[in-house]
C-alpha positions in Angstrom: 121.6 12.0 -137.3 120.1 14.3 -134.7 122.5 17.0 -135.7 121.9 17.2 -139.9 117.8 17.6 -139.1 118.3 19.9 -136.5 115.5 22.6 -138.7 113.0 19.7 -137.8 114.0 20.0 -134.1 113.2 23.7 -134.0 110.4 23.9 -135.7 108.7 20.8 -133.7 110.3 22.9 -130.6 107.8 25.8 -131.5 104.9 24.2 -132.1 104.9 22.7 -128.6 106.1 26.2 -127.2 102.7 27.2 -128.9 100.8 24.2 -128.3 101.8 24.9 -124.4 100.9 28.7 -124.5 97.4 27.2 -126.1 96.9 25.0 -123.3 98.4 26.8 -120.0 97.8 30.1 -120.0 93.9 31.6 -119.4 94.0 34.8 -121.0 92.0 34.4 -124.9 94.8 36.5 -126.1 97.8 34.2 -125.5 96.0 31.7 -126.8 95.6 33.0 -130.0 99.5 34.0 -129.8 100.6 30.3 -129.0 97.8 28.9 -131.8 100.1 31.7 -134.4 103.1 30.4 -132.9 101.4 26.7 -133.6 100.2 27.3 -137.0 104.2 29.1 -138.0 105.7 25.7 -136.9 103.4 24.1 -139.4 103.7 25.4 -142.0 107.4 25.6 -142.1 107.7 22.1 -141.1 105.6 21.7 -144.3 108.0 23.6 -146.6 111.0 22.4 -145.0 109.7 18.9 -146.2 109.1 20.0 -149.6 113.1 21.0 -150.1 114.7 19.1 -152.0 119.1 19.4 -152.0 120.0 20.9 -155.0 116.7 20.7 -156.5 115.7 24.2 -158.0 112.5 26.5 -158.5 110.0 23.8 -160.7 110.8 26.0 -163.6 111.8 24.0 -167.0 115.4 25.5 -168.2 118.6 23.8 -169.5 120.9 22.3 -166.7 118.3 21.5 -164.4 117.2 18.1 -163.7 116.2 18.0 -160.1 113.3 20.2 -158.7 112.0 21.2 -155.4 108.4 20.2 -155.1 105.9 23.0 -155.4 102.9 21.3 -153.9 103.8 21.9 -150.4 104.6 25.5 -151.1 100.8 26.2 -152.8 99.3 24.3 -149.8 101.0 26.1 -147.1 99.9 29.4 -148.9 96.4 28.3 -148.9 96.9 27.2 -144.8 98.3 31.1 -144.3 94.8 32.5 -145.7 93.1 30.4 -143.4 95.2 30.9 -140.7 94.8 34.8 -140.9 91.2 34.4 -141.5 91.2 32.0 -138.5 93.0 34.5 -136.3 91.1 37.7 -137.2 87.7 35.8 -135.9 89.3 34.9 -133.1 90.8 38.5 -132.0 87.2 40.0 -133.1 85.6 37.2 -130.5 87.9 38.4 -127.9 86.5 42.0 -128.5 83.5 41.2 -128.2 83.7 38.8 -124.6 85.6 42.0 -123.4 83.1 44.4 -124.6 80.3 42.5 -122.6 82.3 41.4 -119.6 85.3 43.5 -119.4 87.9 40.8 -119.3 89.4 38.1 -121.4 90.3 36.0 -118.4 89.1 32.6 -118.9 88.5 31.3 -115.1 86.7 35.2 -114.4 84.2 34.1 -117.9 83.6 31.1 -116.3 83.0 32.5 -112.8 80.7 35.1 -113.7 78.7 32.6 -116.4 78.4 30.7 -113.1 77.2 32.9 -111.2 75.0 34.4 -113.9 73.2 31.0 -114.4 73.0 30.3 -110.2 70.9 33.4 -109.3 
């Protein structure tokens, strides 16, 4: 049972490999890696649910009678737009907190807002 999924296995194996990065590391920039690495185990859990054995492209032609299901497909290549446009406001945030305080260190942010806001 374990063994025939074992596609299901990976790709839950790198969301929570980027759903750890997310949450463990301080720097804004590995965050955004491990909410990619997130978002890639997403969607391809997505598609790999839409696969059907033996099914084919949803294309009408003689022969066929079983089809994969395109919905997940057009959904997961909405999610990538997103995703991109998701990422690319993060990284351009990032920029910007370095450009003010010269780091992208989460606990020196949070130090120096403290301090800031003390004096």
């Amino acid at each position: 049972m374990i063994g025939s999924h074992y596609v299901f296995w990976l790709l839950f194996a790198l969301m929570m490999i980027g759903l750890y990065v997310v949450i463990s590391h301080g720097n804004l920039l590995k965050k955004l890696i491990g909410l990619a690495m997130f978002q890639v185990g997403v969607f391809l859990f997505f598609i790999s649910l839409g696969k059907v054995d033996g099914g084919s492209a949803p294309i009408i032609s003689e022969g066929v009678e079983t089809y994969s299901h395109p919905l997940p497909q057009v959904l997961i290549l909405t999610a990538i737009v997103v995703g991109v446009a998701t990422l690319a406001v993060g990284l351009a945030l990032a920029v910007r907190v370095f450009e003010a305080y010269g780091t992208v260190e989460e606990e020196e942010l949070l130090e120096r807002d403290h301090d800031e806001g003390s004096t």
